[in-house]
C-alpha positions in Angstrom: 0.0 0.0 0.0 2.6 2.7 0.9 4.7 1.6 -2.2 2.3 1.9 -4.4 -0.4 4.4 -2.9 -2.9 1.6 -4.2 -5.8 1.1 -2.0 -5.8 -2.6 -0.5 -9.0 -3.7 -2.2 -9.7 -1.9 -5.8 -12.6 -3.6 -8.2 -11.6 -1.4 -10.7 -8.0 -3.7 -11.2 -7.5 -6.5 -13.1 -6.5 -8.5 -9.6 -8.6 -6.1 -7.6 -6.4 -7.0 -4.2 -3.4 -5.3 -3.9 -1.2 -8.7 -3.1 -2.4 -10.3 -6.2 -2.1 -6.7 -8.3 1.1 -6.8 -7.2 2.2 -10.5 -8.0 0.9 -9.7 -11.1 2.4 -6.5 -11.7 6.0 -8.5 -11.1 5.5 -11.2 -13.6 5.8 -8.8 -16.1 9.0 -7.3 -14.4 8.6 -3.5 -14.5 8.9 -2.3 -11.5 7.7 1.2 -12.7 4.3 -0.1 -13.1 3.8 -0.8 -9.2 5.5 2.1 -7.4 3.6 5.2 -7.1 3.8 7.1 -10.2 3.7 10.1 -8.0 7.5 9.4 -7.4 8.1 9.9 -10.6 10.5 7.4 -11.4 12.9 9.3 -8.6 14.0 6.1 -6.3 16.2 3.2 -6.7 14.9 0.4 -8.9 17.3 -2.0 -7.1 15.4 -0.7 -3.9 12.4 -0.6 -4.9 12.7 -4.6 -6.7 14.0 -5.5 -2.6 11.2 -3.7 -0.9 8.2 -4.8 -3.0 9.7 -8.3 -2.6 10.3 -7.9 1.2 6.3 -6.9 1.4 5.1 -9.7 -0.1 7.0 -11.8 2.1 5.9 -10.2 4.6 1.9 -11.1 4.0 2.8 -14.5 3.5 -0.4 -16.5 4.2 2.2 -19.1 6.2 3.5 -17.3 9.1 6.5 -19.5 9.1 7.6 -18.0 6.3 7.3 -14.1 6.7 10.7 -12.5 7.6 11.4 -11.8 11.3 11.4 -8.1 12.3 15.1 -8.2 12.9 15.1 -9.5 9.0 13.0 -6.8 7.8 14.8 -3.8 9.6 17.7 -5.2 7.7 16.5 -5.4 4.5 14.6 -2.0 5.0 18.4 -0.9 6.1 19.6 -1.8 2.6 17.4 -0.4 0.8 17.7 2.7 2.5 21.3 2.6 1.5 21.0 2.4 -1.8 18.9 5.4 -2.3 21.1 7.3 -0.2 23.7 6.3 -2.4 21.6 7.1 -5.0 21.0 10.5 -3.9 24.5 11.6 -2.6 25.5 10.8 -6.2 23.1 13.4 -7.7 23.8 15.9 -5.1 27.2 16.2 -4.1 26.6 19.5 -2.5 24.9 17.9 0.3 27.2 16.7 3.6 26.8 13.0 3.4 24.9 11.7 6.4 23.7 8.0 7.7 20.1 7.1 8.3 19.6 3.5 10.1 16.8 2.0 10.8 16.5 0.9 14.8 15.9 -3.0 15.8 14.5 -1.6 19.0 11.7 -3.6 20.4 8.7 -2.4 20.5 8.7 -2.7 24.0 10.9 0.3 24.0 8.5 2.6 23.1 5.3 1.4 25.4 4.6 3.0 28.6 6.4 1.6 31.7 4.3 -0.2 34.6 4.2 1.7 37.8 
């Protein structure tokens, strides 16, 4: 959904949920056709391929097969990489800088018992 700014459920597709859209989509390999046009063709296609990927694993109807969190914060670390790469390329006028991704649990973040 956030990759492709595609509602979940859309009748007016040819695979009107977004998993099977999707799946589709790939078979044809153009990545371009599944990330949101608003982008306009301004990310990484290596990135883009992983995360697309990484989502579908990640609805895998066998829960013994979706990635772990620690897996996906990786994989999201990668692809965060290249784009940044991708980016510091284009605009060498910027100070190069490092964004990561935090394997924190989620524990961190909930209140504390009194």
């Amino acid at each position: 959904e956030i990759v492709t700014n595609q509602p979940v459920i859309d009748k007016n597709r040819e695979k009107p949920h977004i998993t099977d859209w999707v799946e589709f989509k790939l078979t044809n390999g153009d990545i371009r056709s599944i990330v949101d046009p608003k982008l306009k063709e301004d990310y990484d296609a290596n990135g883009a391929w992983k995360v697309v990927e990484l989502a579908l694993a990640c609805v895998n109807p066998s829960s013994s097969r979706r990635p772990t969190m620690p897996h996906v914060v990786m994989e999201l670390n990668e692809c965060l990489s290249f784009e940044l790469v991708r980016k510091q390329g284009s605009e060498d006028m910027f100070p190069r800088y490092s964004i990561e991704f935090s394997t924190s649990s989620a524990s961190d973040f909930a209140p504390r018992a009194r």
